[in-house]
C-alpha positions as CSV (number, residue, x, y, z in Angstrom):
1,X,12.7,64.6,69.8
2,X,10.2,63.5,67.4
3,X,6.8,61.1,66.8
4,X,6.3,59.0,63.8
5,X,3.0,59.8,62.1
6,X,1.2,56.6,62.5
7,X,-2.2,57.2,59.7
8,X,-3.7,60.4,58.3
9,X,-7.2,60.8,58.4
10,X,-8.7,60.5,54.9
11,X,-9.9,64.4,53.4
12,X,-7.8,66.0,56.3
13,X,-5.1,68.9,55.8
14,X,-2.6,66.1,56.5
15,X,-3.3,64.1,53.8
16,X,-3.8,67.5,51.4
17,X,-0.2,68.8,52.5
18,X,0.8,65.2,51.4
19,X,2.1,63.9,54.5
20,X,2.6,59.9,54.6
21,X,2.5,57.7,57.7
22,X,6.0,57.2,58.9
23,X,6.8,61.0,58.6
24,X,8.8,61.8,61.5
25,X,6.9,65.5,63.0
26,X,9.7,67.2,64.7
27,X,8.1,70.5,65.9
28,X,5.1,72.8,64.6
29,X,6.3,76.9,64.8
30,X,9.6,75.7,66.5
31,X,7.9,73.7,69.3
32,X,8.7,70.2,69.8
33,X,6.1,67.6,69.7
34,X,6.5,65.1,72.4
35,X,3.3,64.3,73.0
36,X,-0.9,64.8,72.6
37,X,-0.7,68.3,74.8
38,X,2.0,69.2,72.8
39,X,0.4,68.6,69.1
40,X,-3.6,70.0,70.5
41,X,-1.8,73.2,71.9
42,X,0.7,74.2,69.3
43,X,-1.6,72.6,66.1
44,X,-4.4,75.5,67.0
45,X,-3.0,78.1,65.4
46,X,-4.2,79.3,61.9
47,X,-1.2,79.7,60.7
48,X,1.3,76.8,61.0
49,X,5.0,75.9,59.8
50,X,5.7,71.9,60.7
51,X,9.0,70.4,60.4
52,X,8.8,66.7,59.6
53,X,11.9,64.2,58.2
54,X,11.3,61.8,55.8
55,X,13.8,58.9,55.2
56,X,16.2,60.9,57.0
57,X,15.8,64.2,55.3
58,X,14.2,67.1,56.7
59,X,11.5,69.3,54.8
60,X,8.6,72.2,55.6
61,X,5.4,72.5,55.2
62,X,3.4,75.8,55.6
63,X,-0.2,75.7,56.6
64,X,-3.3,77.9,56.4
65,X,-6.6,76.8,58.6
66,X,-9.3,78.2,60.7
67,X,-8.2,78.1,64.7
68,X,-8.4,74.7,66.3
69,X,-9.0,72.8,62.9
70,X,-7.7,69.8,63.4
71,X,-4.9,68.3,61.0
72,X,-5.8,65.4,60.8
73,X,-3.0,62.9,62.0
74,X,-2.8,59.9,64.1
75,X,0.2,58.3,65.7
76,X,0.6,54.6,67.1
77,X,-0.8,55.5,70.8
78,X,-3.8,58.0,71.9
79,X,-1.1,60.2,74.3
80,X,1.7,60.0,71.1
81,X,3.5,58.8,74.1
82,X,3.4,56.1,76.8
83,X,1.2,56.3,79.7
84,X,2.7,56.8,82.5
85,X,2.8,54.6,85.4
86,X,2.6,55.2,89.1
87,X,5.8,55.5,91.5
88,X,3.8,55.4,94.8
89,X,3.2,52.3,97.3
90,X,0.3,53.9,98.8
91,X,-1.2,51.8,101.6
92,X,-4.7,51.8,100.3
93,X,-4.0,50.8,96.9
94,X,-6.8,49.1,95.3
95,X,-4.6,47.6,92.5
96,X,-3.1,45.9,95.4
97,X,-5.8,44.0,96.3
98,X,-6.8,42.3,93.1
99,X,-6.5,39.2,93.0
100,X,-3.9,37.2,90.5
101,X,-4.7,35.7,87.5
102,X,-6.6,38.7,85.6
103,X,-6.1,40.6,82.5
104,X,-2.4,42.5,82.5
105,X,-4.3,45.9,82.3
106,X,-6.2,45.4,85.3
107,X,-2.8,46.1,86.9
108,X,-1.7,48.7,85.2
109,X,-1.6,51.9,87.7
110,X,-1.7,54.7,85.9
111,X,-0.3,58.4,87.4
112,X,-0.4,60.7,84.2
113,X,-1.4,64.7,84.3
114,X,-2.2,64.8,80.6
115,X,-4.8,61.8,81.6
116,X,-6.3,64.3,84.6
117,X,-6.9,66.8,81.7
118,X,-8.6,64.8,79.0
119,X,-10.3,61.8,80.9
120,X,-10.6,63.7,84.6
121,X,-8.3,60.8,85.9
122,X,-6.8,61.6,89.5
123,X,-2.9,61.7,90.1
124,X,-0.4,62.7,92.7
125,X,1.5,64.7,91.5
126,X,4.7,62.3,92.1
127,X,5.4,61.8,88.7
128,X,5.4,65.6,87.9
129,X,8.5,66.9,86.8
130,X,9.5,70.7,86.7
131,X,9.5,70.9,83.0
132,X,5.8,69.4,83.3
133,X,4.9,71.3,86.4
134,X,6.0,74.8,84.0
135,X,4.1,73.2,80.8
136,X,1.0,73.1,82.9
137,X,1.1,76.4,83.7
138,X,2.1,78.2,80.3
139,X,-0.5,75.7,78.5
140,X,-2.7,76.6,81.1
141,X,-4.0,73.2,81.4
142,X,-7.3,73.0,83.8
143,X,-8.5,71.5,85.6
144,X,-6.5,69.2,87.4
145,X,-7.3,66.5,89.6
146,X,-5.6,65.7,92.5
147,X,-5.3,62.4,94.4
148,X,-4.2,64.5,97.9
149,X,-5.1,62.2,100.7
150,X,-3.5,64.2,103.8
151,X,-2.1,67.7,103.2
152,X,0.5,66.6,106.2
153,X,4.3,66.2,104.1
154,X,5.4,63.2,106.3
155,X,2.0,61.4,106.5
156,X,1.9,61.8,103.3
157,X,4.8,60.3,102.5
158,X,4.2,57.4,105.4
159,X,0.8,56.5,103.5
160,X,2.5,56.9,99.8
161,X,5.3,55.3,100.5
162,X,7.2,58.1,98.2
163,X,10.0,60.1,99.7
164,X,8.8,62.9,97.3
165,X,5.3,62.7,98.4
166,X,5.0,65.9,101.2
167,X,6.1,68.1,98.2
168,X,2.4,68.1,97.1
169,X,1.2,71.0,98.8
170,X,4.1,73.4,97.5
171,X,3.1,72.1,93.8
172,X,-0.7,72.8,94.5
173,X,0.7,76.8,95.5
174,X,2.1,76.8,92.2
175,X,-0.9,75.6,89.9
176,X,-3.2,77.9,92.0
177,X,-0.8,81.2,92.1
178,X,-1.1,80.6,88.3
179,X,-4.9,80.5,88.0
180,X,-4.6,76.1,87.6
181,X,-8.2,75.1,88.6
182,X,-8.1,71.7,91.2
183,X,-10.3,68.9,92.2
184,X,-9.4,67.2,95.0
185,X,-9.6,63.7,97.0
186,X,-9.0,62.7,100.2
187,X,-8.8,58.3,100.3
188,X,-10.1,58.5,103.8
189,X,-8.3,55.6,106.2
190,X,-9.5,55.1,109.9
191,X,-6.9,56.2,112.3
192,X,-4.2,57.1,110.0
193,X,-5.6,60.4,107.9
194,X,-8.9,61.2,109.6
195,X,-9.7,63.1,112.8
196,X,-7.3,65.9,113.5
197,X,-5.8,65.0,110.4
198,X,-8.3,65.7,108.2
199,X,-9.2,68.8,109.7
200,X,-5.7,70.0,108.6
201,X,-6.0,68.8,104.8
202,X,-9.6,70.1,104.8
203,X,-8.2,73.5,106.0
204,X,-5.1,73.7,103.9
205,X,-7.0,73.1,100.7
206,X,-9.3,75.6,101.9
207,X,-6.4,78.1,101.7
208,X,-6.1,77.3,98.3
209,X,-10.0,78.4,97.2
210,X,-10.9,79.2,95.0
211,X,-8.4,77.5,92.7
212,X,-9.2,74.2,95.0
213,X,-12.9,74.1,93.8
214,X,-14.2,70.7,95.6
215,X,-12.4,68.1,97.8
216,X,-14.2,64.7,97.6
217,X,-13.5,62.6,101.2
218,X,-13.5,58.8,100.3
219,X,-13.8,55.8,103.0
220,X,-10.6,53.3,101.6
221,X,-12.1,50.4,99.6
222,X,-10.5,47.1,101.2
223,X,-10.9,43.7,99.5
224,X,-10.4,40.5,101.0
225,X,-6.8,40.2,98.9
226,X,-4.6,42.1,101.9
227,X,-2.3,39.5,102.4
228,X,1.0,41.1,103.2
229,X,0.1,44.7,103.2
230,X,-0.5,47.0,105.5
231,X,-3.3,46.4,108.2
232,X,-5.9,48.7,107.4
233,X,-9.4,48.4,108.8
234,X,-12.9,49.6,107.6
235,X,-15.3,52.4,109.0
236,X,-18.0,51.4,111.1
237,X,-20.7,52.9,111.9
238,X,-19.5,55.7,114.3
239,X,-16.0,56.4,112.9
240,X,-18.2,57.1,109.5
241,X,-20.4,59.0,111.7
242,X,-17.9,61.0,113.2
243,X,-15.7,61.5,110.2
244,X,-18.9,63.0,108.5
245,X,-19.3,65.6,111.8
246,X,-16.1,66.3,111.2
247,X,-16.3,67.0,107.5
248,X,-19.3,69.2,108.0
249,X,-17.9,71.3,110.7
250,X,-15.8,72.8,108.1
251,X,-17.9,72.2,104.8
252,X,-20.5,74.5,106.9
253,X,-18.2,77.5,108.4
254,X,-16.5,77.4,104.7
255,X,-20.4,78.0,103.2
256,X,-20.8,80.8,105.3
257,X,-17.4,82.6,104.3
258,X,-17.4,81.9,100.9
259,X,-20.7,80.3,99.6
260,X,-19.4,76.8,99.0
261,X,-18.9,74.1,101.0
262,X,-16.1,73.1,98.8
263,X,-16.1,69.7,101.1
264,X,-18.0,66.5,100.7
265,X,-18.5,63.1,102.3
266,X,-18.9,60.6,99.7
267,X,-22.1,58.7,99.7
268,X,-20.5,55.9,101.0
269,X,-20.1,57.4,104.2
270,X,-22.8,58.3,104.5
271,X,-24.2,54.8,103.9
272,X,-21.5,53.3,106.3
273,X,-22.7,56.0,109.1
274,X,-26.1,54.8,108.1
275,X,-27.5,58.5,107.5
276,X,-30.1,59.8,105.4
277,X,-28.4,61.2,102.0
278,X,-28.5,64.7,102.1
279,X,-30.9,66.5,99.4
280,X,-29.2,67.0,95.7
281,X,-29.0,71.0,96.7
282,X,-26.0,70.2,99.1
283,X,-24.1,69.1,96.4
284,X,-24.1,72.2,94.3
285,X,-22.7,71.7,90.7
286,X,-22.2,68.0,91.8
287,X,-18.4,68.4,90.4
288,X,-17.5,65.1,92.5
289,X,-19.4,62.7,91.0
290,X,-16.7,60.7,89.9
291,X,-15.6,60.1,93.6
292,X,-19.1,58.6,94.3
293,X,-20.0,62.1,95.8
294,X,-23.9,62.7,94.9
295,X,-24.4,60.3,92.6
296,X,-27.8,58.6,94.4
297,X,-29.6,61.7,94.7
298,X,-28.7,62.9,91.7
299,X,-29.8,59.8,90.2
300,X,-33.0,60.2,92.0
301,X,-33.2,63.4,91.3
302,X,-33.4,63.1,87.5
303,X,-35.5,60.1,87.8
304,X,-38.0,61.9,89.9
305,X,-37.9,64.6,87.7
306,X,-38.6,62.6,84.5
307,X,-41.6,60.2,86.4
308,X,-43.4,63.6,86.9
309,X,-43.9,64.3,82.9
310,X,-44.4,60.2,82.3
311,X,-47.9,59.6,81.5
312,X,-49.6,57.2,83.8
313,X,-50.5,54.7,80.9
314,X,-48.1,52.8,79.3
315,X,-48.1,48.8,78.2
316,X,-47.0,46.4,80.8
317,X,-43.9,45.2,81.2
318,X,-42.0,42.5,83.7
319,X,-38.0,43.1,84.0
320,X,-35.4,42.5,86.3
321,X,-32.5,45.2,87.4
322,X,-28.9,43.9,88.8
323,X,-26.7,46.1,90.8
324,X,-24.5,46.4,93.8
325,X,-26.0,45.9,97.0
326,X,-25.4,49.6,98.3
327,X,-27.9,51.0,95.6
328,X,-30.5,48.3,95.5
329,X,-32.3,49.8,98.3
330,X,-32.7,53.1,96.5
331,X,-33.3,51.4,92.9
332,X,-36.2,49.6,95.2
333,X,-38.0,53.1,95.9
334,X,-37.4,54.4,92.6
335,X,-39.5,51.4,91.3
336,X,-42.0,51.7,94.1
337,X,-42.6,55.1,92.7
338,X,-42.5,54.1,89.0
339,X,-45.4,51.6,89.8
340,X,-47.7,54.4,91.5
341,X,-48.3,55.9,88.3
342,X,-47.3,52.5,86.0
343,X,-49.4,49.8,88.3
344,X,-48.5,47.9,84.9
345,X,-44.7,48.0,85.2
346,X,-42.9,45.1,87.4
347,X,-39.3,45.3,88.8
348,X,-37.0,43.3,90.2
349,X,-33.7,44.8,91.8
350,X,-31.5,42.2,92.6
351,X,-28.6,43.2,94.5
352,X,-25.4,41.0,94.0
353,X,-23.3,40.2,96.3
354,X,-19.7,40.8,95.7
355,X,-17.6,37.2,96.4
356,X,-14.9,38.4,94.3
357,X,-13.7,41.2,96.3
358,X,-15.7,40.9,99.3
359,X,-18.5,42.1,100.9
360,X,-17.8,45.3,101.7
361,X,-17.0,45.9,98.6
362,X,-20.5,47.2,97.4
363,X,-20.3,49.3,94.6
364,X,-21.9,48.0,91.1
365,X,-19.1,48.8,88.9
366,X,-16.8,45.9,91.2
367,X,-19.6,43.4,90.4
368,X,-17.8,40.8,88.4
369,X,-20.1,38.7,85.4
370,X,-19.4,35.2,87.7
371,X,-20.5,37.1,91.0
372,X,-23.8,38.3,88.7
373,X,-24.6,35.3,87.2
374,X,-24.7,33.5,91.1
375,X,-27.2,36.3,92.1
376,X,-29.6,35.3,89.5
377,X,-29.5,31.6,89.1
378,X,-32.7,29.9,89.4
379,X,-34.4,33.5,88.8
380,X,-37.2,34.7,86.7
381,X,-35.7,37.3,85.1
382,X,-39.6,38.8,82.9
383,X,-38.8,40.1,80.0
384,X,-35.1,41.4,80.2
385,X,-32.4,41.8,82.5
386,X,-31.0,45.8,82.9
387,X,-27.8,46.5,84.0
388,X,-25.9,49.7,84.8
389,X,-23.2,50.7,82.4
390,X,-21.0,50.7,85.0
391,X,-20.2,47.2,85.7
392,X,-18.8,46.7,82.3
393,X,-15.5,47.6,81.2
394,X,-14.8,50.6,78.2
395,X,-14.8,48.0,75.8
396,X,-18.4,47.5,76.7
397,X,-18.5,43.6,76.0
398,X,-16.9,42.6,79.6
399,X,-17.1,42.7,83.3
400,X,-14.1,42.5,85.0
401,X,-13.5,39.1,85.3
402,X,-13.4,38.6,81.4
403,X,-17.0,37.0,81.5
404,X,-18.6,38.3,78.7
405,X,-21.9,40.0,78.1
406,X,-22.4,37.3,75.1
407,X,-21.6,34.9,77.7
408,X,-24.0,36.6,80.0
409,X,-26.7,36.7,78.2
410,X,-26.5,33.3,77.0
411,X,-26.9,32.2,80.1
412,X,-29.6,34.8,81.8
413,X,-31.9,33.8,78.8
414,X,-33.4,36.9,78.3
415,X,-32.5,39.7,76.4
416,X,-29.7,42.1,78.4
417,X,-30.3,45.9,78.4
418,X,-27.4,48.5,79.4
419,X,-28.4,51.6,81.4
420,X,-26.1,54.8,82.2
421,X,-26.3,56.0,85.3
422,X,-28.5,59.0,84.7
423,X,-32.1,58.9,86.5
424,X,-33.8,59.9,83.1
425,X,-32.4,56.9,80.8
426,X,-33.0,54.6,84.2
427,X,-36.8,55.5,84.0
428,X,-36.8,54.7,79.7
429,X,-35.2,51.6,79.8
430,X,-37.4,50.4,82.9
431,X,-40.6,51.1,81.1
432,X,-39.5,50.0,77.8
């Protein structure tokens, strides 16, 4: 195996060593190369002998460096490799229900461990081979996320629609006899993986602490596009309510054993169950964030934090703030707080609602630009519009629909401002 060097960074060892693009890099100290894992863990070493070919010829090159300098090459795809897609069917699946007619990528269900590593992206361990299973663990590579969903081998497989599903669990035993650090996630769907269910997952991770160092519990995400797949229905109020109980049963014994409730309802649930959000100490080191666990009180937190050192006087300013319709009620008090000290400062939140995907779909990084601009037609918008990062792509310039922010802002008329979802930034870009 080899992996054509694709550019070399200009000033790097590479290009001192005289490498070329095209080089074929066959192994570094008698490793292959395969892939980005591969290059980062073998390239660290101060001392290195690569093997490359060049126009079918093979030659060395010996290198002296400082640890974990980097060479300084670049191949045709980030990984070196494809990304890897996913094998499962799962029931839930929210790439299922998009509709047609959308940019390829949109579709694209990716199911890679190096992509857990470096980007904190879930997987399922399906697509794990032996030989991958074995790198993991002599790499060390940690943490790992894992998409678990029930802990129950034939449910498991039922809900994935994989028959190599239910071998999950004895994977997990391997990565945490050998030290592998996991997050997990429970996709939480009423009737199928809840109730007794749950307890079992929530108790057989629990055997794994402290390698399993937080399980994130999810109500599925449905969409109005479930045309031929498999009936699925929301939470209402109770079975949220009840799924939380049930959740906190064990999240509390665990606390008192170990010190860690290791378990948390989303805030979702919580919103579905119509609860108070707990207080930001019941989410610890917030390490589920990602999973929409924490993520309004935190934000409130921080924002909270940063209105106590804000001086009361400050030039006055009109704006307008778009997000999904489960937040807007917070965003609301956050303002309402702002304006006690800044009587100056006015806010609009405008919550959109989400026609593309469907109501219950509430989140604002599912708003799409054609669902925003219908929420504020005929609006006056002050000064400038802010958005949360979050409801544009990683390309920045596009919500998910392929309306762009150019496009957007042509038509808002008023200057757009981007916000990250941290309470601190929230509070600068609100008072300008």
């Amino acid at each position: 195996m080899s992996v054509a060097i694709y550019r070399l960074r200009p000033g790097s060892i590479a290009e001192k060593k005289r490498l070329r693009p095209g080089d074929l890099l066959i192994s570094i100290n008698g490793n292959p190369i395969n892939d980005l894992l591969d290059l980062d863990f073998y390239a660290a070493e101060p001392r290195l002998t690569l093997e490359l070919e060049r126009e079918g010829r093979r030659r060395t090159v010996r290198v002296r460096k400082e640890q974990y300098a980097d060479l300084g090459l670049e191949f045709e795809t980030y990984l070196i490799d494809q990304e890897r897609s996913c094998r499962n069917g799962c029931i839930f699946c929210f790439v299922d229900q998009m509709p047609p007619g959308m940019r390829e990528s949109l579709y694209f269900k990716d199911d890679d461990a190096r992509l857990s590593f470096l980007f904190g992206n879930y997987i399922t361990l399906t697509n794990l081979s032996e030989q991958e299973l074995d790198r993991i663990i002599r790499m060390h590579i940690s943490p790992i996320n894992v998409s678990v969903h029930t802990t129950n081998p034939a449910l498991r497989v039922r809900m994935m629609r994989n028959r190599f599903a239910g071998e999950a669990l004895g994977q997990m035993k391997r990565l945490a006899q050998a030290g592998i650090r996991l997050n997990c996630q429970l996709v939480l769907c009423p009737g199928v993986n809840d109730g007794p269910e749950l307890t079992r997952s929530l108790e057989d991770l629990g055997a794994l602490w402290p390698s399993v160092q937080s399980v994130a519990c999810v109500p599925v995400g449905l969409t109005r596009y479930r045309e031929g797949l498999c009936p699925l229905r929301p939470y209402d109020k109770a079975a949220a309510g009840e799924t939380i109980d049930r959740i906190e049963r064990f999240s509390e014994a665990f606390l008192e054993a170990h010190g860690t409730r290791l378990a948390y309802p989303s805030d979702e649930l919580f919103l579905k169950a119509e609860r108070p959000l707990p207080e930001e100490e019941y989410y610890e080191d917030f390490s589920q964030l990602e999973n929409g666990v924490g993520v309004v009180p935190l934000l409130m937190e921080e924002f909270r934090a940063a209105l106590a050192d804000l001086p009361e006087s400050g030039q006055a300013r009109r704006v307008s703030l778009a997000t999904g319709t489960a937040a807007a009620p917070f965003l609301r008090q956050l303002v309402k707080e702002l304006q006690t000290k800044r009587k100056s400062l006015e806010c609009t939140v405008i919550p959109v609602e989400n026609r593309f995907f469907g109501e219950s779909i509430n989140v604002a990084g599912l708003v799409t630009g054609r669902d925003l601009l219908a929420a504020l037609e005929g609006r006056d918008l002050g000064e400038a519009l802010l958005l949360p990062s979050v409801m544009l792509r990683h390309e920045q310039d596009r919500f998910l629909d392929d309306v762009t922010l150019e496009e957007l802002r042509q038509k808002a008329g008023v200057p757009v401002e981007i916000c990250e979802i941290d309470g601190a930034q929230l509070l600068a870009a609100l008072k300008g």
